[in-house]
Every structure is written in structure tokens, then in C-alpha cells.
PDBQT receptor file of N, H, CA, C and O in Angstrom, charges set to zero:
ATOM      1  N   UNK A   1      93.853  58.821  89.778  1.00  0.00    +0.000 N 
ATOM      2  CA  UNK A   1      95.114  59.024  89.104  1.00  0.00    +0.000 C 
ATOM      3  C   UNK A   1      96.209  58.403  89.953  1.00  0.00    +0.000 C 
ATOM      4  O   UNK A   1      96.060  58.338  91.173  1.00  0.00    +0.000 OA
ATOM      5  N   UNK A   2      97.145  58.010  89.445  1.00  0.00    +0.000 N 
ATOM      6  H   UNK A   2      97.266  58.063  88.454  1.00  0.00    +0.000 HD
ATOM      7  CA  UNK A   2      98.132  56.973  90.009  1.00  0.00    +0.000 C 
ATOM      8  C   UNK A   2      99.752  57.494  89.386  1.00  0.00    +0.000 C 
ATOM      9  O   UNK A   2      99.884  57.435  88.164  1.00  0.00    +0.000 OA
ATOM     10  N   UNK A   3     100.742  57.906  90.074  1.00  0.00    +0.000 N 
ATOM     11  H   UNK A   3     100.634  57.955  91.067  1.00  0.00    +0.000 HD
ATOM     12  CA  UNK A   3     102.152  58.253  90.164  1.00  0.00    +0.000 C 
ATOM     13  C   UNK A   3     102.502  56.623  90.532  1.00  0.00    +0.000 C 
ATOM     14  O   UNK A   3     101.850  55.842  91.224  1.00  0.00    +0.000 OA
ATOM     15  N   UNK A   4     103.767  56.417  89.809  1.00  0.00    +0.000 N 
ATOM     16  H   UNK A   4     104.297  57.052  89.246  1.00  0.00    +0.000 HD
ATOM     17  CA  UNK A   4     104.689  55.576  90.015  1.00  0.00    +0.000 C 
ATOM     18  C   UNK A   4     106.170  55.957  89.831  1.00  0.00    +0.000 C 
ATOM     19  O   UNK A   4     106.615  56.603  88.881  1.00  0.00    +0.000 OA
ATOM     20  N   UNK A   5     106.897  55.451  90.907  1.00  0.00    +0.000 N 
ATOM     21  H   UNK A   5     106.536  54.926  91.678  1.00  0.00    +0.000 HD
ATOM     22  CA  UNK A   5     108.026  55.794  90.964  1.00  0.00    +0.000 C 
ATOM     23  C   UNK A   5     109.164  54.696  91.049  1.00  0.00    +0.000 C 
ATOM     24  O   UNK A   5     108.755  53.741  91.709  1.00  0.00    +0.000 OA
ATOM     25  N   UNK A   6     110.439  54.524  90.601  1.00  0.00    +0.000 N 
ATOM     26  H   UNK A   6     110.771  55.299  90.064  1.00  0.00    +0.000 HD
ATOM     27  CA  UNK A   6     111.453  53.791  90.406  1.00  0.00    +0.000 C 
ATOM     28  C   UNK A   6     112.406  54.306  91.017  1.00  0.00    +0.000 C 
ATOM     29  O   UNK A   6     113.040  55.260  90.566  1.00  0.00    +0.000 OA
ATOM     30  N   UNK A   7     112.707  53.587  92.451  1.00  0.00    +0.000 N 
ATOM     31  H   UNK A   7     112.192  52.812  92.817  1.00  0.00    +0.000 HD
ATOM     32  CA  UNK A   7     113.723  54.184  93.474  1.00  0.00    +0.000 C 
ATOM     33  C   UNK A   7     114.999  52.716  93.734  1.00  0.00    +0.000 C 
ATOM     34  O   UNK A   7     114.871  51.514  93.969  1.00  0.00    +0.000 OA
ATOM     35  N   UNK A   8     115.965  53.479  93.568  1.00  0.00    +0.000 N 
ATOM     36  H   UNK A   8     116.069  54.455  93.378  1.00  0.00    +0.000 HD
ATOM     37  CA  UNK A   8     117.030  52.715  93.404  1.00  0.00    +0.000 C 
ATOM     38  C   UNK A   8     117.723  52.031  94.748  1.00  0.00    +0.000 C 
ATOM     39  O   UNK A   8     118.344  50.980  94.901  1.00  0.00    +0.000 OA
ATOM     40  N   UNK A   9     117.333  53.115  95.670  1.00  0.00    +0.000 N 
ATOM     41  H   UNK A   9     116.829  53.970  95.545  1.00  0.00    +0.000 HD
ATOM     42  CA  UNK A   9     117.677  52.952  97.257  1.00  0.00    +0.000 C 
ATOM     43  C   UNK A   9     116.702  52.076  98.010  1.00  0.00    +0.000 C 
ATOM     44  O   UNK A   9     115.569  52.398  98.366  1.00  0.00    +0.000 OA
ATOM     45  N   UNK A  10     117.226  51.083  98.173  1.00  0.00    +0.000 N 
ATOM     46  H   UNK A  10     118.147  50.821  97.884  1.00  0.00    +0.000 HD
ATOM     47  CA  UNK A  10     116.414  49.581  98.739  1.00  0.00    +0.000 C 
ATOM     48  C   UNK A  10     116.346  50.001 100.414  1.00  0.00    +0.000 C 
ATOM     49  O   UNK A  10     117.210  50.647 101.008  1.00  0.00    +0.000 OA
ATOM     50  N   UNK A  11     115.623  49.688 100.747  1.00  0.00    +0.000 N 
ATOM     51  H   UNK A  11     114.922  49.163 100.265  1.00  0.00    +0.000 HD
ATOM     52  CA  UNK A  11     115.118  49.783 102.357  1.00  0.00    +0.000 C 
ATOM     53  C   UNK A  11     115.918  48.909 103.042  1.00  0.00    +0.000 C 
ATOM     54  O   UNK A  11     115.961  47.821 102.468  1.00  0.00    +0.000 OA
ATOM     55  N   UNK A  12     116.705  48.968 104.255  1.00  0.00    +0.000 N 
ATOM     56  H   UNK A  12     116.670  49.852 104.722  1.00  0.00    +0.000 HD
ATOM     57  CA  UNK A  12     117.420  48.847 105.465  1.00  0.00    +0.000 C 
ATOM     58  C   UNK A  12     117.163  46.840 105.400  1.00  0.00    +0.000 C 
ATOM     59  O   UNK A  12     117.760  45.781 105.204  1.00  0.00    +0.000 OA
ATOM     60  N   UNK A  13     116.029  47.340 105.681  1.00  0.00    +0.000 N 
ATOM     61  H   UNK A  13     115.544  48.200 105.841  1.00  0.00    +0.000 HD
ATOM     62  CA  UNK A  13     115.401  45.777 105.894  1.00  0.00    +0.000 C 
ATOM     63  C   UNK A  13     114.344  45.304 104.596  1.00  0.00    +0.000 C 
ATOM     64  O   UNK A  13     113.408  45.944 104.118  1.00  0.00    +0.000 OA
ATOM     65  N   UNK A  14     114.669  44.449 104.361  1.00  0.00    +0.000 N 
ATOM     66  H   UNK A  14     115.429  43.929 104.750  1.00  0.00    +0.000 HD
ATOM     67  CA  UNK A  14     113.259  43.927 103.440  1.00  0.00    +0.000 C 
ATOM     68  C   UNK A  14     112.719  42.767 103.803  1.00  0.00    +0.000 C 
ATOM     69  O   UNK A  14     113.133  41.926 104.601  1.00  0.00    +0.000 OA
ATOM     70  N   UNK A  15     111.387  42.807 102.896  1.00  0.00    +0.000 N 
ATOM     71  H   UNK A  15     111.050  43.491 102.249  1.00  0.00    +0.000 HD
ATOM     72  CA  UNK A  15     110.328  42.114 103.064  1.00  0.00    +0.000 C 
ATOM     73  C   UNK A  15     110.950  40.281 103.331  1.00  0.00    +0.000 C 
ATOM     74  O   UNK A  15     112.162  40.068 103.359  1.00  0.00    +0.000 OA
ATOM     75  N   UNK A  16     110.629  39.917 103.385  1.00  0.00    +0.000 N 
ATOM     76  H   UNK A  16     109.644  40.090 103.363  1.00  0.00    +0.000 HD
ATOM     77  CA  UNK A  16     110.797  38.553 103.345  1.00  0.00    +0.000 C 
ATOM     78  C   UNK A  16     110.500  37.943 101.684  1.00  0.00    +0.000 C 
ATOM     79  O   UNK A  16     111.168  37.156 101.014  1.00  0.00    +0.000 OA
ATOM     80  N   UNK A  17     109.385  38.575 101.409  1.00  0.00    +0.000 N 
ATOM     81  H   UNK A  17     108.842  39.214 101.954  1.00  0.00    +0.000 HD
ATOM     82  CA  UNK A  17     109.447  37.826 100.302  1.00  0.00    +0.000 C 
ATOM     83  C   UNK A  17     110.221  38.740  99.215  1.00  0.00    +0.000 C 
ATOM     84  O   UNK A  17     109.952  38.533  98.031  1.00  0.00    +0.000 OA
ATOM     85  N   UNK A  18     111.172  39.745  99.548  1.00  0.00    +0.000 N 
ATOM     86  H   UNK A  18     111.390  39.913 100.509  1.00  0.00    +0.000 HD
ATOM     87  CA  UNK A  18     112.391  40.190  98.607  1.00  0.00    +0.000 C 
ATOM     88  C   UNK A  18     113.409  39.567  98.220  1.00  0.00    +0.000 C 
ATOM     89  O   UNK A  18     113.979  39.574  97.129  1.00  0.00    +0.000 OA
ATOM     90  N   UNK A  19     113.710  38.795  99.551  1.00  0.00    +0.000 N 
ATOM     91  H   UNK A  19     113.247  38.788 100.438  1.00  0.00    +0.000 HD
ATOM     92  CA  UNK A  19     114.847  38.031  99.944  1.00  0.00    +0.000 C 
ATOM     93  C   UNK A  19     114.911  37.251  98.378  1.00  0.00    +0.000 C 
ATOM     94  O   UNK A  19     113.946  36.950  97.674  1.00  0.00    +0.000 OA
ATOM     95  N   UNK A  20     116.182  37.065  98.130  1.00  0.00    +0.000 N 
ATOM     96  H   UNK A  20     116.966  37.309  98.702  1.00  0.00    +0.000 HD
ATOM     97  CA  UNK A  20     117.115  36.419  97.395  1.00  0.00    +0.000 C 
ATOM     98  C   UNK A  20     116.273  36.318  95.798  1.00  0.00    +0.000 C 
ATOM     99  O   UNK A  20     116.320  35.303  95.104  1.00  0.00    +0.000 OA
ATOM    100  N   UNK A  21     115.518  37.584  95.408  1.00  0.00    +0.000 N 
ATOM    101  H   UNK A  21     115.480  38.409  95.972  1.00  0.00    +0.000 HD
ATOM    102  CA  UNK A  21     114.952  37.336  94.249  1.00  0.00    +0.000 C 
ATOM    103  C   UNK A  21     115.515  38.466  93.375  1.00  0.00    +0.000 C 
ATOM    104  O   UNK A  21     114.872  38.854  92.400  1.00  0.00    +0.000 OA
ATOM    105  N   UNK A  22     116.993  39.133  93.782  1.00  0.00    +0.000 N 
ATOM    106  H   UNK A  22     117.516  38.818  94.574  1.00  0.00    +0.000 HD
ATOM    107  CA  UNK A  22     117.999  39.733  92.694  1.00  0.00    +0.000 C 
ATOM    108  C   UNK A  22     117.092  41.200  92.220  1.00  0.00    +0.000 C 
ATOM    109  O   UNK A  22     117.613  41.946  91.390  1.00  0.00    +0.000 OA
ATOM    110  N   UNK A  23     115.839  41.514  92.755  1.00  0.00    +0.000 N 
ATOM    111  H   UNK A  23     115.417  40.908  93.429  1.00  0.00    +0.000 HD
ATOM    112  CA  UNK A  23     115.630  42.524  92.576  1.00  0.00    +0.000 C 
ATOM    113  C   UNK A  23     116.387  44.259  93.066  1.00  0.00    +0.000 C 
ATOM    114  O   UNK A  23     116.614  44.673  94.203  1.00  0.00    +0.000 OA
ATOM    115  N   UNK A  24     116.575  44.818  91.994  1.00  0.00    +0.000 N 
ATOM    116  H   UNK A  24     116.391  44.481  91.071  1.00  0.00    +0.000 HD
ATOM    117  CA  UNK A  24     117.529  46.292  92.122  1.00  0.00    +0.000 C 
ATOM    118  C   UNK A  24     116.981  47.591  92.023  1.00  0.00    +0.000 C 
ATOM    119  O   UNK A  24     117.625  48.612  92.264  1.00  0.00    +0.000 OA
ATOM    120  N   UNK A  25     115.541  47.555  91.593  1.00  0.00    +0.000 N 
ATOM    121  H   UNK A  25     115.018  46.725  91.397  1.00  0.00    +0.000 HD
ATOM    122  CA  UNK A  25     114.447  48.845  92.057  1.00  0.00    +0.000 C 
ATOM    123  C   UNK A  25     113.469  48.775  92.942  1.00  0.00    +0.000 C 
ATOM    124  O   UNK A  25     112.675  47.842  93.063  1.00  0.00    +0.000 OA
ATOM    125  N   UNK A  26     113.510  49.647  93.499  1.00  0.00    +0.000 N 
ATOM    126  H   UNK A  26     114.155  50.404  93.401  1.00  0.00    +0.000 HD
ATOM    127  CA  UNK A  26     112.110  49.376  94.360  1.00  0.00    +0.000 C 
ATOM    128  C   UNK A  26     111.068  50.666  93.853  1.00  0.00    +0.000 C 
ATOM    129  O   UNK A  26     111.319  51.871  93.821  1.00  0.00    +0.000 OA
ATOM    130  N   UNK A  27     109.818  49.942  93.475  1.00  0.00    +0.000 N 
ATOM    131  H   UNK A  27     109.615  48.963  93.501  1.00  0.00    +0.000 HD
ATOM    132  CA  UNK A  27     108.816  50.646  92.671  1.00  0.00    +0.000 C 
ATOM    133  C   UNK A  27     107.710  51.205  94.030  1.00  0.00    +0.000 C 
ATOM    134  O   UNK A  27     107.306  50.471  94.932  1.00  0.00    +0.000 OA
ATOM    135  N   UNK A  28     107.461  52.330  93.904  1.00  0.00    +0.000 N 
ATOM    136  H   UNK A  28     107.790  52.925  93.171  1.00  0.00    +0.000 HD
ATOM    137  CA  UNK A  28     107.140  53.090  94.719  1.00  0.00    +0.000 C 
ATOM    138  C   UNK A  28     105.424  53.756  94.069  1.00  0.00    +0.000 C 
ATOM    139  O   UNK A  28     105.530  54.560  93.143  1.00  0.00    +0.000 OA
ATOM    140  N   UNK A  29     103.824  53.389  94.590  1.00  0.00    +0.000 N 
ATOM    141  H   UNK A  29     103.738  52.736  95.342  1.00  0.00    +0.000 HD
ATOM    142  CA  UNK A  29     103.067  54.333  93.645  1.00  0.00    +0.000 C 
ATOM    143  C   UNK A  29     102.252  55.850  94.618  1.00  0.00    +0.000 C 
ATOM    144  O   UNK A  29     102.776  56.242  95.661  1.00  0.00    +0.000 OA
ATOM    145  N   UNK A  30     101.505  56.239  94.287  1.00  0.00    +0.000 N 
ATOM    146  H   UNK A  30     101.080  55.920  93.440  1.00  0.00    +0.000 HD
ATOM    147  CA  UNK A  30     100.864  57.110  95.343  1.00  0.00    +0.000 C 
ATOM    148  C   UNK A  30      99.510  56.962  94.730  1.00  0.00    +0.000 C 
ATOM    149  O   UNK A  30      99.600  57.119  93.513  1.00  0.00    +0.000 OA
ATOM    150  N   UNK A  31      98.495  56.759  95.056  1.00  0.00    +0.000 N 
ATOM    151  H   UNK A  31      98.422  56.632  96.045  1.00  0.00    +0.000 HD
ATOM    152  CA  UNK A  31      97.019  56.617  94.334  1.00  0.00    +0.000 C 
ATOM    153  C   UNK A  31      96.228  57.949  94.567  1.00  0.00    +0.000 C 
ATOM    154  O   UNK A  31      95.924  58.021  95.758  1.00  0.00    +0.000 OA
ATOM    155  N   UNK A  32      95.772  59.067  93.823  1.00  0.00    +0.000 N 
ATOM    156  H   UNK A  32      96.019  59.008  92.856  1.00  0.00    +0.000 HD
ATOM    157  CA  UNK A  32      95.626  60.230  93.860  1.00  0.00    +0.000 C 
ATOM    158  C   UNK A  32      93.998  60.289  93.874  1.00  0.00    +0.000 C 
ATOM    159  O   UNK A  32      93.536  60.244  92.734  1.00  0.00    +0.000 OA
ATOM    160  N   UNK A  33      92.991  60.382  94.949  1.00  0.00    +0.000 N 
ATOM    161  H   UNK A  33      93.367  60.418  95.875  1.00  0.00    +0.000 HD
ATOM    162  CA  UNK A  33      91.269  60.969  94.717  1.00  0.00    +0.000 C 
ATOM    163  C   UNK A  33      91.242  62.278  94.770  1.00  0.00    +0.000 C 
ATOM    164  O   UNK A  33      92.085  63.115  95.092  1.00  0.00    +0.000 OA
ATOM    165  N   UNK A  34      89.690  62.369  94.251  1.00  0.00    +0.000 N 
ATOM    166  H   UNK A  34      89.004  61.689  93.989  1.00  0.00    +0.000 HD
ATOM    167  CA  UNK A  34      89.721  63.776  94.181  1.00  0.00    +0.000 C 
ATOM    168  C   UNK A  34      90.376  65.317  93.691  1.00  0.00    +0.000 C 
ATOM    169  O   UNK A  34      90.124  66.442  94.122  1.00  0.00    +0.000 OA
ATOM    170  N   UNK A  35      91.051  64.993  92.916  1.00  0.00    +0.000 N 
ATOM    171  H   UNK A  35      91.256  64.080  92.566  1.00  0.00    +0.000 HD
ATOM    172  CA  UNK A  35      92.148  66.173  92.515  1.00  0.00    +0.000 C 
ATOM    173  C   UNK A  35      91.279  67.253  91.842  1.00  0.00    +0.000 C 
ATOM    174  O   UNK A  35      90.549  66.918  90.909  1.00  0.00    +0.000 OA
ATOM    175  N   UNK A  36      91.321  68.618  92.293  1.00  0.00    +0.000 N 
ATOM    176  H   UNK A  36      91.914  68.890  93.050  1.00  0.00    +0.000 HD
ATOM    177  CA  UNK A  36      90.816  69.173  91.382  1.00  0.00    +0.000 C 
ATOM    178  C   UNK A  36      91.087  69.927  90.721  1.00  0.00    +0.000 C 
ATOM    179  O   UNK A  36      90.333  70.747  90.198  1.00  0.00    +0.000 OA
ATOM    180  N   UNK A  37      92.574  69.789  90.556  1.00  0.00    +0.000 N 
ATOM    181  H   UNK A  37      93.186  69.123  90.982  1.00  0.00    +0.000 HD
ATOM    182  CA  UNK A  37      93.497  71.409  89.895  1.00  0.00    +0.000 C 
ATOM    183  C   UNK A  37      94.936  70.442  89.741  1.00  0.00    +0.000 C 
ATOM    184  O   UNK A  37      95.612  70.206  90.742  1.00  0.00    +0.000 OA
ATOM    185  N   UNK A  38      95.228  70.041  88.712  1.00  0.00    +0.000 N 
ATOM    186  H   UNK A  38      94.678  70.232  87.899  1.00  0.00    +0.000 HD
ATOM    187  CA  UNK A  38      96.692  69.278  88.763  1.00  0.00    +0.000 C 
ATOM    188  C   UNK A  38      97.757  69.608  87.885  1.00  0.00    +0.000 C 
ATOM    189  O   UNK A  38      97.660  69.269  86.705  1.00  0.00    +0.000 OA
ATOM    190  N   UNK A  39      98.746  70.212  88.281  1.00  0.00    +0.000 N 
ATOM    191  H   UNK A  39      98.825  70.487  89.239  1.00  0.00    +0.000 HD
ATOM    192  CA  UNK A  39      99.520  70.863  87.369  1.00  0.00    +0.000 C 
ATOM    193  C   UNK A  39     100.891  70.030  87.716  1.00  0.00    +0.000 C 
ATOM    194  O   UNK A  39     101.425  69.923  88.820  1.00  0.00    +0.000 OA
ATOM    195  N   UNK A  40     101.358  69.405  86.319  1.00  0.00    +0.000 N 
ATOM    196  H   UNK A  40     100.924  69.492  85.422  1.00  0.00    +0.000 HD
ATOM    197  CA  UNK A  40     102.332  68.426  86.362  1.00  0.00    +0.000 C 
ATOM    198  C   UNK A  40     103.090  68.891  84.886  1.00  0.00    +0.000 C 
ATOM    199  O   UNK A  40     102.684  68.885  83.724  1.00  0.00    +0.000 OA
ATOM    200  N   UNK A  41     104.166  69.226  85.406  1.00  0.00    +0.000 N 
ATOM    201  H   UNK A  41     104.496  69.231  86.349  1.00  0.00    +0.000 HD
ATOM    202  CA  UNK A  41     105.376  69.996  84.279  1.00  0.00    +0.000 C 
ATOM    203  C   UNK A  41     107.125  69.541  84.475  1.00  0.00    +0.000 C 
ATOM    204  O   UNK A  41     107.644  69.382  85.580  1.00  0.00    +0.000 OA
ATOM    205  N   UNK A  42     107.566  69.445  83.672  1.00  0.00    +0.000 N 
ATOM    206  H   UNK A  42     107.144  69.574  82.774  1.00  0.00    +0.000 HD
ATOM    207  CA  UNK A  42     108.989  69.056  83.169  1.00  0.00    +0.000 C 
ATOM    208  C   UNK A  42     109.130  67.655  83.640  1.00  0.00    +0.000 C 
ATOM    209  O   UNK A  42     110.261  67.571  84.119  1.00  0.00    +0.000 OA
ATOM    210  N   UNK A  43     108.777  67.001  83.692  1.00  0.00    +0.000 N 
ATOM    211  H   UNK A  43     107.858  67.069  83.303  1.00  0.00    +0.000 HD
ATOM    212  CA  UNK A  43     108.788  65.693  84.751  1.00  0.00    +0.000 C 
ATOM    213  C   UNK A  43     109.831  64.892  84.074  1.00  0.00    +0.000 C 
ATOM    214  O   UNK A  43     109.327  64.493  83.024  1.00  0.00    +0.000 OA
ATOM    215  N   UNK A  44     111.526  64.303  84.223  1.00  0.00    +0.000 N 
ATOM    216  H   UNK A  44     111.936  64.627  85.075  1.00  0.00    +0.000 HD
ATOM    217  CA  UNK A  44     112.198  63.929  83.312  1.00  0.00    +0.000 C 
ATOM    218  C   UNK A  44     112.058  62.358  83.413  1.00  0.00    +0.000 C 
ATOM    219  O   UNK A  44     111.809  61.689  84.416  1.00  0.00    +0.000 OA
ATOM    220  N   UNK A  45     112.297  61.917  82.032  1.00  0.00    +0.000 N 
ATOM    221  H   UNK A  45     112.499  62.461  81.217  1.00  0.00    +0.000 HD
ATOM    222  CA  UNK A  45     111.624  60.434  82.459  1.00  0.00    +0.000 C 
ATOM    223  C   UNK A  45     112.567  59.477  82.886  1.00  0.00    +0.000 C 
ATOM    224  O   UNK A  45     112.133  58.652  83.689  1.00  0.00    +0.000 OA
ATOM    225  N   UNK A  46     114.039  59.357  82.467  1.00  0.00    +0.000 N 
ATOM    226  H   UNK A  46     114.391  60.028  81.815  1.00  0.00    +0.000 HD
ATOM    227  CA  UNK A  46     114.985  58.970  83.007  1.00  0.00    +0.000 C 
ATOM    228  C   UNK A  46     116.036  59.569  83.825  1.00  0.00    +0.000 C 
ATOM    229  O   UNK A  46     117.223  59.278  83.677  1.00  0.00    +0.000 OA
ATOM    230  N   UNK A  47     115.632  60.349  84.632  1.00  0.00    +0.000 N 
ATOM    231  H   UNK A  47     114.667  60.584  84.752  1.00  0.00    +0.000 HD
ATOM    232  CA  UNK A  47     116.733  61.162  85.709  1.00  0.00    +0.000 C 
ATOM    233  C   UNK A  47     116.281  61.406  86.646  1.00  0.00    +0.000 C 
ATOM    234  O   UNK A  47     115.108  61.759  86.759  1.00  0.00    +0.000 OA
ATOM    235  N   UNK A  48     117.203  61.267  87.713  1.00  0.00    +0.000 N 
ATOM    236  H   UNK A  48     118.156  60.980  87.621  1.00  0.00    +0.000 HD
ATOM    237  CA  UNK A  48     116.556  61.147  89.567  1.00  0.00    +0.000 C 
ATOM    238  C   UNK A  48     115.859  63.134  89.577  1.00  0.00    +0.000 C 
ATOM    239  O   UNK A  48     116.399  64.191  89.251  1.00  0.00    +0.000 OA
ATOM    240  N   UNK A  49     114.972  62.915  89.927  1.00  0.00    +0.000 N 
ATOM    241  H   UNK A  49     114.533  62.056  90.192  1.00  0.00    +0.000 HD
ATOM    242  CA  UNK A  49     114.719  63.934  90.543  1.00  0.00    +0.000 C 
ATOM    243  C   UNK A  49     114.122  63.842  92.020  1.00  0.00    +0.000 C 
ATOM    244  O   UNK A  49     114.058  62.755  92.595  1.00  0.00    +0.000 OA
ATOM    245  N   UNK A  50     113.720  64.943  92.564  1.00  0.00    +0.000 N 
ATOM    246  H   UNK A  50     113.772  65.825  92.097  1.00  0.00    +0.000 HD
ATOM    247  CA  UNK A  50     112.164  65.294  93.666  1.00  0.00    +0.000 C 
ATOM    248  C   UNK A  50     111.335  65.537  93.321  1.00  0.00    +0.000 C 
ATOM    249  O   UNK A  50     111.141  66.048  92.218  1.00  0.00    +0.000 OA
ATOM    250  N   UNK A  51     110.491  65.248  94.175  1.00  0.00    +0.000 N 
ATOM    251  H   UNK A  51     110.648  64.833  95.071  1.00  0.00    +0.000 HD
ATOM    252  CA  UNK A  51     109.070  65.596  94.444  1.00  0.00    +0.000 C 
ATOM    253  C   UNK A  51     108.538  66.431  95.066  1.00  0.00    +0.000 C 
ATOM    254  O   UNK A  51     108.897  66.164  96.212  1.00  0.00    +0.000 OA
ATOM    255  N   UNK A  52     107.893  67.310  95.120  1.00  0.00    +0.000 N 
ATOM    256  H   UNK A  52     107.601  67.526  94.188  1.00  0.00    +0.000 HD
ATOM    257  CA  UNK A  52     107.203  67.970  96.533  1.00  0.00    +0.000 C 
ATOM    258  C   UNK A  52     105.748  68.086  96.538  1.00  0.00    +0.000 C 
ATOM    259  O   UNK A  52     105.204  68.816  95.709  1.00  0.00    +0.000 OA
ATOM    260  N   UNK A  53     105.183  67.544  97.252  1.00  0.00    +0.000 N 
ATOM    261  H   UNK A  53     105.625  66.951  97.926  1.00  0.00    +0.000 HD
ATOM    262  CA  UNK A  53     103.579  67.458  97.416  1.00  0.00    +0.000 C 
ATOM    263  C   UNK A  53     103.300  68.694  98.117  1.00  0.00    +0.000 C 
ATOM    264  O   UNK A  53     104.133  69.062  98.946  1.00  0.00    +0.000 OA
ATOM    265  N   UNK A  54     102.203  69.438  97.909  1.00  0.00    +0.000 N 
ATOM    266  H   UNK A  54     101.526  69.140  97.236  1.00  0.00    +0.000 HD
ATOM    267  CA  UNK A  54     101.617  70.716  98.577  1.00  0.00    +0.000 C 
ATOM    268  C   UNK A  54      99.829  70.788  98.742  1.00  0.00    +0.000 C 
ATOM    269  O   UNK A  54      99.376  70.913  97.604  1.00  0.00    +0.000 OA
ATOM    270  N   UNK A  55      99.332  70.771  99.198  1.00  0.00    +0.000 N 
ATOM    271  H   UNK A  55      99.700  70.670 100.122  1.00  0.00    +0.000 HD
ATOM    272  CA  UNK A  55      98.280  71.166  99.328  1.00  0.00    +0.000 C 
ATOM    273  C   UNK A  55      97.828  72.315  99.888  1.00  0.00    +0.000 C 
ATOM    274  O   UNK A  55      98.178  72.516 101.051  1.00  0.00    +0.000 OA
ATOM    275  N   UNK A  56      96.657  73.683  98.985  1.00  0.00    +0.000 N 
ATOM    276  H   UNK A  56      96.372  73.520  98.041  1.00  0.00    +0.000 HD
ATOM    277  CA  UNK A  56      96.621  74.491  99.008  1.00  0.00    +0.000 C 
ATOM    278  C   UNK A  56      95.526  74.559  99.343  1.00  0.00    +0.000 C 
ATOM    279  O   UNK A  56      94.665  74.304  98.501  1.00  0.00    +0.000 OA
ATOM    280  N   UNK A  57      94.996  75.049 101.139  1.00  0.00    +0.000 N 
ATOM    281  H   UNK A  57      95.695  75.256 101.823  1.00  0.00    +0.000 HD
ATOM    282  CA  UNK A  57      93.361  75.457 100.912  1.00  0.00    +0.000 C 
ATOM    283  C   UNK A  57      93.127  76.927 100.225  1.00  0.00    +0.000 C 
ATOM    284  O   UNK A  57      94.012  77.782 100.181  1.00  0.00    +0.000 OA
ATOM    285  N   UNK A  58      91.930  77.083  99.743  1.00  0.00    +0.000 N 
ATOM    286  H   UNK A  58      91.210  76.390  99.778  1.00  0.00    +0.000 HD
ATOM    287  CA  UNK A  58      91.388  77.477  98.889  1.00  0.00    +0.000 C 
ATOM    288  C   UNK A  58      90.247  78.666  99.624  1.00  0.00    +0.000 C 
ATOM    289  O   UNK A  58      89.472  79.301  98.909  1.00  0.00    +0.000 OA
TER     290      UNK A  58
């Protein structure tokens, strides 16, 4: 399972190959194994929110 994210706040320094190609998001993903309990609720699709990752042993 795969999260992607659209972050507006560009990094200090960039890549070299960012340079001068007018890009204004920086796309962010997290690649998810193994999950075995995933509970994903209100998630808004156009408005900044947070995140908080937790992992619970069991």
C-alpha cells in the first residue's frame, strides 16, 4: 500500500535536477508492507492537514 502526499514547502536546498524546472509541489510517498490492521478516516482531499504514524505492539 502506498500514501502520497502534496507538500507545498520546497526543501532549503534542491536537487540539481529541480533547478529551473518551475516546479511548486513537492510530492512526497511512504510505501507501506505488511500492515495488518489499517484504519484510515476523514482524510480531506484538498486541505493541509497532519499525519501521525503510530505503531502498536500487540
Amino acid at each position: 500500500m502506498g500514501l502520497g502526499f502534496d507538500i507545498t514547502d520546497f526543501p532549503d536546498i534542491l536537487p540539481k535536477k529541480w533547478e529551473g524546472k518551475g516546479y511548486n509541489t513537492f510530492r512526497m510517498g511512504i510505501d507501506c508492507h505488511r500492515i495488518q490492521d489499517l484504519r484510515v478516516q476523514n482524510i480531506p482531499v484538498r486541505e493541509v492537514f497532519f499525519v501521525k504514524i503510530t505503531k502498536e505492539n500487540s
